[in-house]
N, C-alpha and C positions, 0 to 999 in steps of 0.2 A: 622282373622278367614276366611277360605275358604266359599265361597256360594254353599249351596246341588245345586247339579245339577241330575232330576228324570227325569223317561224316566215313558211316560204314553201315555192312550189316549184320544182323548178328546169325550167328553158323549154329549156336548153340546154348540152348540153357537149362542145361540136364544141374548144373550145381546149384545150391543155396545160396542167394543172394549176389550170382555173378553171371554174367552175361561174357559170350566169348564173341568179340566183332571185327570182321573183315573189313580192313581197309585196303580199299584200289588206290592206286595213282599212277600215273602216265608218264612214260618219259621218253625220252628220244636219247637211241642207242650211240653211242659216241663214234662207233666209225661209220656205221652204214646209215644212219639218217633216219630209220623206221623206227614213228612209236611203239612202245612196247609195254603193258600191263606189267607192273608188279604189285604185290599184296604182301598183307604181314597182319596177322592175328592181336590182336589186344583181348584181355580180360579187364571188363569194366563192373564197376561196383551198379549194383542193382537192388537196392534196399526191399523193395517191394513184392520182388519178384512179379512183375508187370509186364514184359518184354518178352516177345515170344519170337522162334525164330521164324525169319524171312524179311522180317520190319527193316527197317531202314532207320538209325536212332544217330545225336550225334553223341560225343562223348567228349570230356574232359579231362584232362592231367590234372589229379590231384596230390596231394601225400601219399607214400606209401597206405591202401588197406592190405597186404601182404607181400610175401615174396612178388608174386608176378601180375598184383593187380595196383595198379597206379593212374587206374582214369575210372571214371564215374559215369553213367548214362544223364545227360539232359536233358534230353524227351523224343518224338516220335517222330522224324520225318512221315514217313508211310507206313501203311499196314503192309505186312505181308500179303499172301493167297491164305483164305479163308479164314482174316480176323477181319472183322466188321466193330465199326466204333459203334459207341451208343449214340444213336439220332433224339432229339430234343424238336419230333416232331409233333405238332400240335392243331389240331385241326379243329377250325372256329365254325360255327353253323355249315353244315354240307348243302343247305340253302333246298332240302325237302321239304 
């Protein structure tokens, strides 16, 4: 059986090694026809403590790591507002 893999973000990472992420999905309401936003919280596993809130990460189902955490972080969609990644800029003769 394949492992859901969701794309969220995360709300909060006040705990040790765990990240808590927002996932949206869209659906159309079965009598009246208008899509409609639901969401549902996950606790994913965050070994690093790397992931700050606002990011955008996907996650994975994996084995239980406790009671209510059964998916893992796989890495970064997007930064949040005010994380900047590290730039690998390099600048060859400025030709003065």
């Amino acid at each position: 059986m394949p492992k859901r893999i969701l794309i969220g973000t995360v709300v909060s990472d006040k705990t040790d090694k765990t990240v808590t992420v927002l996932v949206e999905r869209k659906v159309k309401h079965p009598l009246y026809g208008k899509i409609i936003r639901r969401s549902k919280k996950y606790h994913a596993h965050d070994e690093d403590n790397a992931y700050r809130t606002g990011e955008r990460v996907r996650i994975e189902e994996t084995k239980p790591f406790s009671k209510t955490k059964t998916f893992r972080v796989l890495d970064r969609l997007q930064a949040g507002k005010g994380v900047a990644f590290e730039a690998n800029l390099e600048v060859e003769g400025a030709g003065n």
